[in-house]
C-alpha positions in Angstrom: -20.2 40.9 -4.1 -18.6 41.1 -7.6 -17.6 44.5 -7.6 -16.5 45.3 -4.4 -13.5 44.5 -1.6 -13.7 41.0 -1.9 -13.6 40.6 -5.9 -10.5 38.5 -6.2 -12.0 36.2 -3.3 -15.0 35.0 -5.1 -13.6 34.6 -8.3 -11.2 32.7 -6.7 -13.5 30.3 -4.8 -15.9 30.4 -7.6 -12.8 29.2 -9.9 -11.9 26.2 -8.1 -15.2 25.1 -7.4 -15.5 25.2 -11.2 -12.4 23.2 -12.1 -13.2 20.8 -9.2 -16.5 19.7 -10.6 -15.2 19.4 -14.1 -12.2 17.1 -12.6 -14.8 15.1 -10.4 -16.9 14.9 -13.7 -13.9 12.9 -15.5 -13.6 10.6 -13.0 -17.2 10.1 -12.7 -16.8 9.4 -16.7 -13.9 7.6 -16.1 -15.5 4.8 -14.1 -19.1 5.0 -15.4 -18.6 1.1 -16.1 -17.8 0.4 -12.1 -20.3 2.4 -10.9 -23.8 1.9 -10.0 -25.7 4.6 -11.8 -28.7 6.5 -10.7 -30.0 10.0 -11.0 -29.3 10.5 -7.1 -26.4 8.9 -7.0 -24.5 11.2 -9.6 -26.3 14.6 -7.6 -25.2 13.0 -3.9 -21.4 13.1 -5.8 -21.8 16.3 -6.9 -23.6 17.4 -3.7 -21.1 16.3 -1.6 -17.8 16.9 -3.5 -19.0 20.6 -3.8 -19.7 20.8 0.3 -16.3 19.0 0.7 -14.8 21.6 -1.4 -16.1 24.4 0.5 -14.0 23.1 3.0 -10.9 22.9 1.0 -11.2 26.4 -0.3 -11.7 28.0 3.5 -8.7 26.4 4.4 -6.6 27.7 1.9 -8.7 31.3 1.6 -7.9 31.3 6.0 -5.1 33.9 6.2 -6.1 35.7 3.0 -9.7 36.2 4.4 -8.0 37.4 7.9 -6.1 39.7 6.1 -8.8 41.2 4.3 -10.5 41.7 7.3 -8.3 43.6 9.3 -6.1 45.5 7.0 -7.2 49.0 6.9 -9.3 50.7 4.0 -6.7 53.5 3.3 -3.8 51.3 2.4 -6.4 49.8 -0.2 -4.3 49.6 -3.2 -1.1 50.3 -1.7 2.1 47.6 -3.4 1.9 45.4 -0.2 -1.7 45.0 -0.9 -1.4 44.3 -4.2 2.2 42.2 -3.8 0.3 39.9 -1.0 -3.0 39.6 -3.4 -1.0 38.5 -6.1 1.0 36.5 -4.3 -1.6 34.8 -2.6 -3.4 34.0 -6.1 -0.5 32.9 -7.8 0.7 30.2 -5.3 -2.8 28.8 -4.3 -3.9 28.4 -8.4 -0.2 26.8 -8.8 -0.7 24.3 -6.0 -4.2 23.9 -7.1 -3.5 23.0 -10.6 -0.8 20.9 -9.7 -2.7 19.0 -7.4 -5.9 18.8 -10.1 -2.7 17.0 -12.5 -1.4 14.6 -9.8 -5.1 13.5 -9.2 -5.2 12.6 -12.2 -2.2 10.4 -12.6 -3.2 9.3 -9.0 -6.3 7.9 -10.1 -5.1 6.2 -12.9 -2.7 4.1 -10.8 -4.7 3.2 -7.7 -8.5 4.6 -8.3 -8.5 7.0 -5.6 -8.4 10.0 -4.5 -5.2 11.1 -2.2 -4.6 8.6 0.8 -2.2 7.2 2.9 0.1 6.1 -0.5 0.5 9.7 -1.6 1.7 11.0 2.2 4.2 8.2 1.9 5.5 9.1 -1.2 5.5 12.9 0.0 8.4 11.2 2.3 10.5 9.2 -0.7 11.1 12.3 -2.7 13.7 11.3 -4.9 12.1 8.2 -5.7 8.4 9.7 -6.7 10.5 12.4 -8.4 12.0 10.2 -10.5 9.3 7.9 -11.1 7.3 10.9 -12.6 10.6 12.0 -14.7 10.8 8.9 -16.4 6.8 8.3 -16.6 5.8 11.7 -17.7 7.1 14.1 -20.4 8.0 16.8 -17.4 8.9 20.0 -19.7 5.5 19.7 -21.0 3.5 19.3 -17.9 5.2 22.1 -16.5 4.5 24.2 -19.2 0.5 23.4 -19.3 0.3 23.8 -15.7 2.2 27.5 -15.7 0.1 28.1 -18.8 -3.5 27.6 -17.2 -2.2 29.5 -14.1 -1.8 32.1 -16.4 -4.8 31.5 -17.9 -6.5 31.9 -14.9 -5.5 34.9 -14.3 -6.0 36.7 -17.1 -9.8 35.7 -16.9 -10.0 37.1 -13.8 -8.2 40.1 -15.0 -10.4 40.6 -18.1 -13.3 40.5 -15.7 -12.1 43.2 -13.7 -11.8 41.3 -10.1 -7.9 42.9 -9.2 -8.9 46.4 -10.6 -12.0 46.3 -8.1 -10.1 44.7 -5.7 -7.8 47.4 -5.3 -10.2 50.4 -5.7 -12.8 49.4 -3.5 -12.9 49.9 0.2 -14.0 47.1 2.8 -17.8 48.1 3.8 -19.5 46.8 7.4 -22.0 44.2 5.5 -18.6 42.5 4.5 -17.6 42.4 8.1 -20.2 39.1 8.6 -19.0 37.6 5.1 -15.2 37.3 5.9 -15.8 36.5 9.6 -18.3 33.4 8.2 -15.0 32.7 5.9 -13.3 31.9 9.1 -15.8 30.0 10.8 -16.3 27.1 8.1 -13.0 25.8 8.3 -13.1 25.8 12.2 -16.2 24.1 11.2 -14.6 21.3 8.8 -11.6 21.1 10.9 -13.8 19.6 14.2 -17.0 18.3 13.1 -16.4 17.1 9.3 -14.3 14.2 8.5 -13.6 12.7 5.2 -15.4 9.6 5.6 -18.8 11.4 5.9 -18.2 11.3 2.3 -18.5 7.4 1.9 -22.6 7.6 1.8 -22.4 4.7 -1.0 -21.7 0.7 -1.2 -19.8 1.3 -4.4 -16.4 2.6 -4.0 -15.7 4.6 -6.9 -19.3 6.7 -5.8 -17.3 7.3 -2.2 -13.9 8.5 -3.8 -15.1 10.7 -6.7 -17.6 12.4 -4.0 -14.2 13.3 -1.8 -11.7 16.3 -2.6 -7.9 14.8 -3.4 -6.8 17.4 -1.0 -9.2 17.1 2.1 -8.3 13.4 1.5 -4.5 13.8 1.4 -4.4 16.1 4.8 -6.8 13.3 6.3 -4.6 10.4 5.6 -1.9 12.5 7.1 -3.7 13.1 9.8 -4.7 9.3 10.2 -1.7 7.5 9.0 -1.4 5.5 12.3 -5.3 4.4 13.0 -5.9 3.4 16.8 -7.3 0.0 17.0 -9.5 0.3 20.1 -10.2 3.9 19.3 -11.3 3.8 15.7 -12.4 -0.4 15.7 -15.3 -2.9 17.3 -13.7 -4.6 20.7 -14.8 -7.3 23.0 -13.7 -8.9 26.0 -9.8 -9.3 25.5 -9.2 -12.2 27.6 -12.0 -14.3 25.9 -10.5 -13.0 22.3 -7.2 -15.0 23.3 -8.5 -17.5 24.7 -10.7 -18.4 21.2 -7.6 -17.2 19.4 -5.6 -19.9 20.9 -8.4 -22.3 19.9 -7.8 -21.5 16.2 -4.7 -21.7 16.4 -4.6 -25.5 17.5 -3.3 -27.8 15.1 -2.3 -31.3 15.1 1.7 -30.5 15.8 2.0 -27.8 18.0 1.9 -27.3 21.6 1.2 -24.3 23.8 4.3 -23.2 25.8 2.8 -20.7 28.1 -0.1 -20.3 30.8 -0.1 -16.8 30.2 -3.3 -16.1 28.9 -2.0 -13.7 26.7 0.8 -15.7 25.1 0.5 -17.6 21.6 4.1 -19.2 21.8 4.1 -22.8 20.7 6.3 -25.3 20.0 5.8 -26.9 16.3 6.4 -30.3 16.1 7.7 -31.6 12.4 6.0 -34.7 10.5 8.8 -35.0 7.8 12.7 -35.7 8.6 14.9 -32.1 8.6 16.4 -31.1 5.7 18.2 -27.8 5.7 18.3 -27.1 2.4 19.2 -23.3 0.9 15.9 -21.0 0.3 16.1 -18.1 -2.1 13.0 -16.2 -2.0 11.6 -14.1 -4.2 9.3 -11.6 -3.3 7.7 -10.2 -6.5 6.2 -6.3 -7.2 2.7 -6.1 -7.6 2.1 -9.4 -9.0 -1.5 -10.7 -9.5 -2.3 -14.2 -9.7 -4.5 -13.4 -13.2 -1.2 -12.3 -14.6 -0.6 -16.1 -15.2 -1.8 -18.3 -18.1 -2.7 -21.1 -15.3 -5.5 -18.7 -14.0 -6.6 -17.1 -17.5 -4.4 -15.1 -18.6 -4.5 -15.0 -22.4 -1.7 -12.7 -22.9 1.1 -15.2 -22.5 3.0 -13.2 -20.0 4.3 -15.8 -17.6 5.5 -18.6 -19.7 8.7 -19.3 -16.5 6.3 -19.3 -14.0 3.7 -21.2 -15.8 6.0 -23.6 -16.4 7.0 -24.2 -12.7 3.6 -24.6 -11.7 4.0 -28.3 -12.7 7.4 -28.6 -11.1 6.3 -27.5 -8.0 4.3 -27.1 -4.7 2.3 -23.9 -5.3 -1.0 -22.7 -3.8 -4.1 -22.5 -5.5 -5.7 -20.1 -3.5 -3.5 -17.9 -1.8 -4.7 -14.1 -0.5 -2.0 -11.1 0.2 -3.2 -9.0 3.3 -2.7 -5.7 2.0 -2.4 -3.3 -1.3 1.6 -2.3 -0.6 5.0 -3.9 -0.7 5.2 -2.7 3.4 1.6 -4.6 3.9 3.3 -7.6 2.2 6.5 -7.7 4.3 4.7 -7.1 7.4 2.8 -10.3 6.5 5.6 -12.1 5.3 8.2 -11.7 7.8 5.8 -11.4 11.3 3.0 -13.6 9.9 0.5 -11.7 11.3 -2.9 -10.1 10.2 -2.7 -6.7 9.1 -2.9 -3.7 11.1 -5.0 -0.9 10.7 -3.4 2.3 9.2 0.6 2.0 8.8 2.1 -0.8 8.5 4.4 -2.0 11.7 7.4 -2.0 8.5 6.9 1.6 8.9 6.4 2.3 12.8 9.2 3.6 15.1 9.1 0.4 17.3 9.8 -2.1 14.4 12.8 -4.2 15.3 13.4 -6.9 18.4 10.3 -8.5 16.9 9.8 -12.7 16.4 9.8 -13.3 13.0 10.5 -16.1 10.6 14.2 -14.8 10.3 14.7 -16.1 13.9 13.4 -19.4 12.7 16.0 -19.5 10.2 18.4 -18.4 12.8 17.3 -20.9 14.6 18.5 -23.5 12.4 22.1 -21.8 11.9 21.2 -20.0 8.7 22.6 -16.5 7.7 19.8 -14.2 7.0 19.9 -11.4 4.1 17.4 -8.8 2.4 18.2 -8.1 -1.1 16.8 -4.7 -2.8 17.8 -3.0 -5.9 16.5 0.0 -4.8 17.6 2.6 -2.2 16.4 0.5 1.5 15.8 3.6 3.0 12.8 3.7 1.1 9.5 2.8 3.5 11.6 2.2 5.8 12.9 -1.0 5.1 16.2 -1.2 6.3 15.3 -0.5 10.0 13.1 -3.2 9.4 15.1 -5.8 8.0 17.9 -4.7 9.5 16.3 -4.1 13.1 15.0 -7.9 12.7 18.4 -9.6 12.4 18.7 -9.4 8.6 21.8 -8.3 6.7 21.2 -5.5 4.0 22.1 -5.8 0.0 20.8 -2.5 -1.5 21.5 0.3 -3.9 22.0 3.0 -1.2 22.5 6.6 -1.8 24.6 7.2 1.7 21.4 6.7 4.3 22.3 4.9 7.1 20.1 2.8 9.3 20.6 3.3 13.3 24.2 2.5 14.3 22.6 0.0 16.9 21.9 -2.4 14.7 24.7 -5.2 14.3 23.5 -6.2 10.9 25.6 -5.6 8.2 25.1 -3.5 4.9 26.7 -4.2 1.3 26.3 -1.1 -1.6 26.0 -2.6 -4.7 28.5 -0.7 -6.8 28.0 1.3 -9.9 29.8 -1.2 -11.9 27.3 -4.0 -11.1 24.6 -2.0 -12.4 23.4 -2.2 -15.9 20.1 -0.9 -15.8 18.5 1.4 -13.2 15.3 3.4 -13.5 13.5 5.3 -10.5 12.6 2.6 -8.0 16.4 0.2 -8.6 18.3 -1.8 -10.5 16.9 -3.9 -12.9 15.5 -7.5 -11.7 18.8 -9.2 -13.7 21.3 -7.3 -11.3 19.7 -7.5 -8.5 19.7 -11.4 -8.9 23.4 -11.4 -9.8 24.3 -9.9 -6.7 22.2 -12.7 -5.1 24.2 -15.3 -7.2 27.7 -13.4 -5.8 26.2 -13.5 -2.1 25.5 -17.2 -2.4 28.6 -18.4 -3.8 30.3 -16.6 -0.7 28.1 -18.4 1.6 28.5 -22.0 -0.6 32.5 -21.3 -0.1 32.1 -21.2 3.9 29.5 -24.0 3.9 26.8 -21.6 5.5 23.3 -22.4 4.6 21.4 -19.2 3.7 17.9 -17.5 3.6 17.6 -15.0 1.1 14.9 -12.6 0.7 14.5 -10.7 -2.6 12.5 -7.6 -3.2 12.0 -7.4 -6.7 11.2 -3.7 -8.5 11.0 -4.0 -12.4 6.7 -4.7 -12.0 6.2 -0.8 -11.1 5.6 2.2 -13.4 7.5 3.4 -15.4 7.8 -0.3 -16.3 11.0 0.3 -17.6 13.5 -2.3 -17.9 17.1 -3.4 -20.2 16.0 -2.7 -24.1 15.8 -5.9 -26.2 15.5 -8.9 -23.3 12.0 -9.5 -24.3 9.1 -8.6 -27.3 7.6 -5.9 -25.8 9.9 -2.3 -26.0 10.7 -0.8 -22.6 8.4 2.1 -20.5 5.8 0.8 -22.7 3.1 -0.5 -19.5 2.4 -3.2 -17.3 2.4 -5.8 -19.8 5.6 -5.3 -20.8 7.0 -5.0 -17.1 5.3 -8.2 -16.0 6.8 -10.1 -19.3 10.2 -8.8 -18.2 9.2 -10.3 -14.1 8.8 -13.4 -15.4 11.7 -13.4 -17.9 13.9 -12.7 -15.0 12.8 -15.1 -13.3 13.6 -17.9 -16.0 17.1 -16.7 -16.7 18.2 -16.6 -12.9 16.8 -20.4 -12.9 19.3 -21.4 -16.1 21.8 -19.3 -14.3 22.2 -21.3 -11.4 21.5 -24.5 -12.7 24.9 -25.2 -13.0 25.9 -24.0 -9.7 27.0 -26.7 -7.0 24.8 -25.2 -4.7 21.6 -25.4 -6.4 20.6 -29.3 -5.7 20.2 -28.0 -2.3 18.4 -24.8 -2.5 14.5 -24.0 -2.5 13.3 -21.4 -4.7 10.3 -19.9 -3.0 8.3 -17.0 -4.8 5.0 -15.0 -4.0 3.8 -11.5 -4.7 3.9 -9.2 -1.8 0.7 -7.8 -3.5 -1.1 -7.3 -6.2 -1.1 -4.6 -9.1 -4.4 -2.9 -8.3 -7.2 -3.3 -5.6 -9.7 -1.0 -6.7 -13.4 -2.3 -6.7 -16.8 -1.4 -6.4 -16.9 -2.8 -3.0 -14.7 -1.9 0.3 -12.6 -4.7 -0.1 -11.8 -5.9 -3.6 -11.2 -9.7 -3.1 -10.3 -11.0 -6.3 -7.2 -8.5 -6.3 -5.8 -9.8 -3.6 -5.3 -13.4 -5.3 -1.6 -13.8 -5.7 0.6 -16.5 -6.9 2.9 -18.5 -4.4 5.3 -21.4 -5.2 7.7 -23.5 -3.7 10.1 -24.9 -6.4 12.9 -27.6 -5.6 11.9 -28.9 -2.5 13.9 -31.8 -1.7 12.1 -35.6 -1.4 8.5 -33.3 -2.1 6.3 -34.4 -5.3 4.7 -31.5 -6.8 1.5 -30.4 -5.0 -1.3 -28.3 -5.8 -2.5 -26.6 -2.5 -6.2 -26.0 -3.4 -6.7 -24.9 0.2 -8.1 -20.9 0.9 -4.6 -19.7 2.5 -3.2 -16.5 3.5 0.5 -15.3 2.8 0.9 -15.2 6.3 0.6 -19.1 6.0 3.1 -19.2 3.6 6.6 -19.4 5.8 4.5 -21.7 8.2 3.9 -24.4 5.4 7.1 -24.6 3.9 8.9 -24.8 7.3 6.7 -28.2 7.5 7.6 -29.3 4.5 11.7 -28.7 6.0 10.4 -31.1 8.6 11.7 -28.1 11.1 10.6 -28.2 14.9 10.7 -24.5 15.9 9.2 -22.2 18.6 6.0 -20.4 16.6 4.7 -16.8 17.9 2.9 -16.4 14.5 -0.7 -16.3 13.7 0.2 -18.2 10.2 0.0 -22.3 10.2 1.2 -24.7 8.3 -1.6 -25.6 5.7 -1.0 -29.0 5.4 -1.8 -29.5 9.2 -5.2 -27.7 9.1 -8.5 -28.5 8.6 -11.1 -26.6 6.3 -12.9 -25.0 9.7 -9.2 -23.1 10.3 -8.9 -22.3 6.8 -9.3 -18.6 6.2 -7.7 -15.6 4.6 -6.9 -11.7 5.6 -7.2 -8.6 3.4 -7.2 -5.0 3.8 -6.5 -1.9 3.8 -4.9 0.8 5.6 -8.9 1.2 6.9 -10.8 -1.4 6.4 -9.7 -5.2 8.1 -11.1 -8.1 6.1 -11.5 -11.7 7.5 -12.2 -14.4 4.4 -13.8 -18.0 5.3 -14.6 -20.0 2.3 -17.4 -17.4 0.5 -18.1 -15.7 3.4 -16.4 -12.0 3.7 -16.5 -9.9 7.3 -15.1 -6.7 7.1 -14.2 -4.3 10.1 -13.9 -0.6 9.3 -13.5 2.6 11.5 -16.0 4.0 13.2 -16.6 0.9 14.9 -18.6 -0.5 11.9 -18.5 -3.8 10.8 -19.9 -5.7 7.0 -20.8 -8.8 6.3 -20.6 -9.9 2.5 -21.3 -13.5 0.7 -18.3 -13.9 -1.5 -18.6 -15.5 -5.5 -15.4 -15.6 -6.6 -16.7 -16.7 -10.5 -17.8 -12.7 -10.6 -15.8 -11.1 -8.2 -18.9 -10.0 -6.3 -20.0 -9.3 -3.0 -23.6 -10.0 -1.7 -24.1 -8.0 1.1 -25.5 -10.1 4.4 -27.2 -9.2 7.6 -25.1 -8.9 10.7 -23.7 -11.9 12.1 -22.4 -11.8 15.7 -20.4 -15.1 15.1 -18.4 -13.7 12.5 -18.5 -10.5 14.0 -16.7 -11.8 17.6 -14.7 -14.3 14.8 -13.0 -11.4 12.6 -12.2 -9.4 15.9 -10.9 -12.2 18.0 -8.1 -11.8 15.2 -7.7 -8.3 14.6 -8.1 -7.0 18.3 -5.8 -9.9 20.1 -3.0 -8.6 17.1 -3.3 -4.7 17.5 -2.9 -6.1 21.7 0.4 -7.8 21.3 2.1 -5.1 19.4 0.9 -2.1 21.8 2.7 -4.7 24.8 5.1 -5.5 23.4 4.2 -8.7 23.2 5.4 -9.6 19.4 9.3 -8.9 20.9 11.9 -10.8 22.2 12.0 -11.3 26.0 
């Protein structure tokens, strides 16, 4: 049908179909070192990526293929005709080229195609904006993408599709072509979902086979995953009543009957101290960034250096791949849950966390950020769970029902800002400020610091250390750390500091791409405990997870406190309790010792043998032990938040 009515249509299809396999071809090249290559494996990622982009394409072609079939043949030619043809090319090649540029800037930061990340930041406009500003040259970009929109359409000009187009009337035998136009969409939209594009073990092989696009509206789609809907279940009751066997340690008491309650009372085994704790919660931090695990770039001499003055953890796991995934673990000290994180849910506040231990124990309780807190929603969270709010806010409120209060950090406090907040130096001055004000009223604090210089464009204040500014993760990870050391000298001197812990651990870590679902080496993180009162350094060699990691210091405090946490104190565990969770927004991931059980939608479930020396997983047969194990965990968690069970009574 090249010279006829529908011209401009094939081209068009024909034209992204084109570009799409030459983008899916550079990521294929891209990651030829992570994948597992084989003649049918590279023609199943073609093969699918083309029949996924079939489905794109009849989603955007919808209204333009209605149109063509209904509007009549003697207007043919007419300037609506032609106005709405144009139009309709011009916006659909724009978006289309766009989207082929974000991919690949997407892909070079996370190793995927669209997903739940990219909605999100859809949301935070003005910081995405503004991380691309000050990442990308902008005028140039701008000016490629107009230009190949232009180029384009001039080839489909030279080849005559608009002229024909507009000349040619609408025959009968077209009739069944447009009308099949409308049904594969229908088709895609009810029967196709974009995980019947994960046919492989290797993850790279199930990304590059997907569109960005089909993946993007599908993560919007499924941004909130139903447990029971999408996830393995068993018999709740008997889930809670082996959760509460895990839970069991040598200190802590159940407080309920109810069979659905976890609420115990932790008993201490050192004498309370209520020392100060700063904590510092550090941007996409990976545990290999440190010399102590092999780093040979020298990146971290401050935090090398504390290892040895110090409790730290040897072996400590984040739960998730985002800063929400790592607050969500942090704060509630639960497993993750399956799509978006509770940080980000509407019913996110009233909720036990380890603030309330803190409360407990007369502390004031404040969330420092040197961004905007409106951002993922973090102010409703911190704020809605007791905490009051330091940020660099642009005017966003959070709800008026909250009583915590909020502080703006002024424009004269600010000596460097980039796109995601103040630089790390600022934001711990204002904690210095803060804690002087509490040292003045003799009111012991908790701290939490969210950290933001560790995140492109890895910009930070020109000439604090060897490596120039914007100029990658290197450099930004150098500056972390630097940070880090002159805040120590800072307060050294302060009268307050004998009596103040400083506790730091990544909320994630910088990448978690792998060949496998879950990459578990990337979710090795760093965690340390540093001027603990009457506490010789330690090395916890223990398999931990940060949801463990409020739990354990609160032991070494020697604090009795009501517990409605699935972390533990380490120290008071044996290696049978010992485990670890990771995930992502899809998959759920349950680590004992070397032995990795995975839950993923569709009510699957893998089972993988675990050598951390190559970062490799061994797939293994299905194991109905693990299997109830992994969902006594996950299910019994997803339970508590749907009733309400995580709140305050």
């Amino acid at each position: 049908m090249k010279n006829s009515r529908l011209s401009v249509l094939n081209l068009f299809v024909l034209q992204f179909i084109i570009i799409s396999f030459i983008l899916r071809f550079a990521f294929y090249i891209w990651s030829f070192s992570a994948i597992d290559f084989t003649v049918f494996g590279f023609l199943r990622i073609l093969f699918t990526g083309v029949f996924f982009d079939i489905g794109v394409i009849s989603f955007f072609s919808i209204f333009y293929v209605l149109y063509l079939l209904l509007f009549p043949n003697k207007y043919i030619g007419n300037i609506f005709d032609k106005t709405l043809t144009y139009g309709f090319y011009f916006i659909t090649t724009l978006i289309f080229t766009f989207s082929f540029f974000a991919e690949f800037t997407f892909w070079e930061e996370f190793q995927n195609r669209f997903n739940f990340i990219a909605v999100d930041y859809l949301i935070y406009t003005y910081e995405v904006v503004q991380n691309i500003n000050q990442s990308y040259p902008i005028p140039l970009l701008l000016l490629i993408i107009f230009s190949l929109v232009f180029l384009q359409f001039l080839i489909l000009k030279k080849l005559g599709a608009f002229r024909v187009t507009f000349s040619t009337n609408r025959t009968k035998a077209q009739h069944l072509f447009l009308i099949t136009g409308l049904l594969i969409p229908v088709f895609f939209g009810f029967f196709i979902h974009n995980s019947d594009a994960e046919w492989s073990k290797n993850t790279y092989e199930n990304e590059i086979s997907k569109a960005g696009i089909y993946s993007f509206f599908a993560a919007f789609q499924n941004n909130e995953l139903s447990y029971t809907q999408f996830y393995l279940t068993q018999n709740i009751d008997q889930s809670f009543s082996r959760l509460k066997e895990k839970l069991v340690t040598q200190n802590a008491t159940f407080l309920s009957n109810d069979k659905f309650s976890i609420e115990r009372k932790i008993k201490s085994y050192h004498p309370e101290i209520k020392p100060n704790i700063i904590f510092i919660c550090l941007e996409s931090f990976d545990a290999n960034f440190l010399t102590h695990f092999g780093n040979k770039d020298k990146l971290t001499p401050n935090l090398d250096s504390l290892l040895d003055q110090s409790v730290y953890f040897e072996n400590i796991y984040a739960t998730g791949t985002r800063t929400v995934r790592g607050m969500e673990a942090i704060m509630l000290s639960v497993p993750p849950s399956p799509g978006r994180s509770i940080v980000k849910r509407e019913e996110n506040s009233n909720l036990y966390n380890i603030g309330d231990v803190f409360k407990e124990k007369g502390y004031s309780r404040t969330f420092f950020y040197g961004g905007d807190g409106y951002f993922d929603n973090m102010n409703n969270f911190f704020g809605g769970n007791g905490f009051d709010i330091v940020d660099r806010g642009r005017g966003y409120l959070f709800d008026d029902s909250f009583k915590a209060k909020r502080k703006n950090i002024e424009d004269e406090d600010v000596h460097f800002e980039n796109a995601w907040g103040i630089s790390d130096q600022d934001i711990y001055a204002q904690v210095i400020k803060e804690a002087d004000l509490s040292f003045e009223v003799n009111k012991p604090f908790f701290n939490f610091i969210m950290t933001t210089s560790n995140h492109r464009p890895y910009s930070y204040p020109e000439n604090s250390i060897d490596i120039p500014s914007g100029n990658g993760r290197n450099g930004a990870v150098k500056y972390t750390d630097f940070a880090i050391g002159e805040f120590l000298n800072k307060i050294k001197d302060k009268p307050w500091f004998s009596n103040t812990v400083i506790a730091i651990m990544a909320d994630h870590c910088s990448s978690s791409a792998g060949r496998r679902e879950l990459n578990v080496g990337k979710y090795h993180i760093p965690a340390i405990i540093y001027n603990l009162p009457n506490t010789p350094n330690t090395k916890i060699k223990a398999q931990a997870s940060q949801i463990d990691f409020f739990p354990t210091l609160f032991g070494y405090l020697g604090w009795d406190y009501t517990s409605n946490f699935y972390g533990m104190d380490i120290n008071t565990i044996d290696v049978s309790q010992q485990r670890a969770f990771i995930g992502n927004y899809r998959k759920l991931g349950l680590l004992r010792g070397n032995n990795l059980s995975i839950l993923g939608d569709q009510k699957k479930s893998y089972f993988y043998r675990y050598d951390k020396k190559t970062n490799a997983l061994i797939s293994e047969n299905s194991n109905s032990k693990r299997l109830q194990d992994i969902i006594d965990y996950y299910q019994t968690n997803d339970y508590r938040y749907k009733n309400k069970l995580m709140n305050h009574k």
